[in-house]
ZADO-1210 file (C-alpha; in nm, 4 decimals, padded with zeros to 6 digits):
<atoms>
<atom x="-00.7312" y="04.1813" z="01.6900" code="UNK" pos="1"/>
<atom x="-00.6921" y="03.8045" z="01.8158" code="UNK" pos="2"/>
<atom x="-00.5903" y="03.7413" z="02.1546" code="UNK" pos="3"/>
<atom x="-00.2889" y="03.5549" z="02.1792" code="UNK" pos="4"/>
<atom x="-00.3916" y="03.2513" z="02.3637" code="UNK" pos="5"/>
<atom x="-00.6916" y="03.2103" z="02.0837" code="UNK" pos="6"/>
<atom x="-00.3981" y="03.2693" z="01.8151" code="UNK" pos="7"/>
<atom x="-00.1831" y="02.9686" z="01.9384" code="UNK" pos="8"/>
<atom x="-00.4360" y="02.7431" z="02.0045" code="UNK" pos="9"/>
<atom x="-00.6259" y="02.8239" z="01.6367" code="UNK" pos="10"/>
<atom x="-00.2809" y="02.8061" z="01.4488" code="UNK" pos="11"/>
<atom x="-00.2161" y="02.4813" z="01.6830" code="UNK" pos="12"/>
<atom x="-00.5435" y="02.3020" z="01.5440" code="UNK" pos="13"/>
<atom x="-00.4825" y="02.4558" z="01.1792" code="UNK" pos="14"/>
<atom x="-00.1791" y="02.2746" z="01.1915" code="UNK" pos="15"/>
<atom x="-00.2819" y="01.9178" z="01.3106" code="UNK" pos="16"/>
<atom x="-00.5931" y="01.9351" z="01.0848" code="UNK" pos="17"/>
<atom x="-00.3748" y="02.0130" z="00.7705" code="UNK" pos="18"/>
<atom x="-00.1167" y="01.7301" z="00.8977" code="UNK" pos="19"/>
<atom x="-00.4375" y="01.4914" z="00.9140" code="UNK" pos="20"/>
<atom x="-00.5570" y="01.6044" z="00.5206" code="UNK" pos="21"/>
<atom x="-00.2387" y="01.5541" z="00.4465" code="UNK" pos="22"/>
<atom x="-00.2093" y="01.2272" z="00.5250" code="UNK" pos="23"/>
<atom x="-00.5215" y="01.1321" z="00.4226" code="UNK" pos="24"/>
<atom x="-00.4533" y="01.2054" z="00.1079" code="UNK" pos="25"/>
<atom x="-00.0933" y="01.0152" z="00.0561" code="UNK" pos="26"/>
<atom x="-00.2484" y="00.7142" z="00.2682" code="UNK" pos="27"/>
<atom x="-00.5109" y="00.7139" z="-00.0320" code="UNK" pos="28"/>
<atom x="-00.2936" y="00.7773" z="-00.3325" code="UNK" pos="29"/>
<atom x="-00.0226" y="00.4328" z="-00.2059" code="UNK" pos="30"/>
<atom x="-00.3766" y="00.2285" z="-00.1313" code="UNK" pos="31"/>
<atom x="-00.4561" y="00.3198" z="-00.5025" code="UNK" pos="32"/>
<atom x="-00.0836" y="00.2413" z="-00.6166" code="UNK" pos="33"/>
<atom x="-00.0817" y="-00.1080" z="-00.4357" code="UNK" pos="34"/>
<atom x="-00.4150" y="-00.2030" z="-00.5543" code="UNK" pos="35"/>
<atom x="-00.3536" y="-00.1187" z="-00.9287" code="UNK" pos="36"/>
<atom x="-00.0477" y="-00.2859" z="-00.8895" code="UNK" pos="37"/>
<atom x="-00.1368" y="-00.6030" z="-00.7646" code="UNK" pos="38"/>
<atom x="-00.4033" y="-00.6182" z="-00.9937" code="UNK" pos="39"/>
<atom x="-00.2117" y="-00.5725" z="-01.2847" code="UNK" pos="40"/>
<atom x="00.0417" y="-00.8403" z="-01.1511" code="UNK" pos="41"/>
<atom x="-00.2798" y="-01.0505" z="-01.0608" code="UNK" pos="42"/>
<atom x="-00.3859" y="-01.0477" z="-01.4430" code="UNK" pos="43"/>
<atom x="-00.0608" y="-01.1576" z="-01.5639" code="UNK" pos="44"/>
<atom x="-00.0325" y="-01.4405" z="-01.3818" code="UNK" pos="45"/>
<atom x="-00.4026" y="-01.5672" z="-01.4014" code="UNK" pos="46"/>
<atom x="-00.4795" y="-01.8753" z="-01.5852" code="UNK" pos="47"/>
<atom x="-00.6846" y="-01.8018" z="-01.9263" code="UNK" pos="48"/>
<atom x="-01.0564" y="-01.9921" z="-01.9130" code="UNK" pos="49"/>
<atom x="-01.0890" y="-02.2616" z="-02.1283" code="UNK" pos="50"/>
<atom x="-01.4461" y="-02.2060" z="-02.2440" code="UNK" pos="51"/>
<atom x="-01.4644" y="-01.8232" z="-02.2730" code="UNK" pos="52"/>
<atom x="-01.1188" y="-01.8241" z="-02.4605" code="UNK" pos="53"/>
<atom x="-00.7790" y="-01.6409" z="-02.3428" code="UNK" pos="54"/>
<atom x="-01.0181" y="-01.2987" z="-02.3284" code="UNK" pos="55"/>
<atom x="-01.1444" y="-01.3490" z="-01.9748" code="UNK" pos="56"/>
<atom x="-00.9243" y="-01.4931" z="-01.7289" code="UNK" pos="57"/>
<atom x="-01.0488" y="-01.8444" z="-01.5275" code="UNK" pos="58"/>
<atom x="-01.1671" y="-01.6392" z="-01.2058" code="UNK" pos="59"/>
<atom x="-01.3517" y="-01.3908" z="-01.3868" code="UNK" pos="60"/>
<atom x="-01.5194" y="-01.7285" z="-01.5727" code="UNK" pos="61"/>
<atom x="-01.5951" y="-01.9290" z="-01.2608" code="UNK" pos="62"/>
<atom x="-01.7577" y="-01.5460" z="-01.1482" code="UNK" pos="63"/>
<atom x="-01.9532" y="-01.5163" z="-01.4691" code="UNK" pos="64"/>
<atom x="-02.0785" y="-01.8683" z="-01.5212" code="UNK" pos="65"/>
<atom x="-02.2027" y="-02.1046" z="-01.2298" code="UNK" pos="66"/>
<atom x="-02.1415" y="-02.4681" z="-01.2594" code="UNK" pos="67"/>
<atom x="-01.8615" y="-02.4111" z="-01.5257" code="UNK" pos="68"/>
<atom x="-01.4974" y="-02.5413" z="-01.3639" code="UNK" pos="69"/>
</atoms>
């Protein structure tokens, strides 16, 4: 059997540690959210390159090809 004192202060940390995962994990899953949603909003408002064609977008150009503006 468990002495009591050992009880409260095990369920005590079982509880803050769990609290912690928890948040971990929803503090991951809105980064993810945010950053797929600005992306997405990111690539419909960039401006198409002019040399690749409208497949790449102009950042992605200037990225992929130095000395091209």
């Amino acid at each position: 059997m468990i002495p009591k004192p050992a009880r409260v202060l095990l369920t005590g940390a079982s509880l803050i540690l769990g609290g912690v995962f928890t948040l971990n994990i929803i503090s991951s899953a809105t980064i993810g959210a945010l950053r797929f949603a600005t992306e997405s909003k990111r690539r419909g408002v960039a401006v198409p390159c002019r040399y690749f064609g409208s497949g790449k977008t102009r950042h992605a150009c200037i990225l992929h090809s130095p000395g091209i503006e």
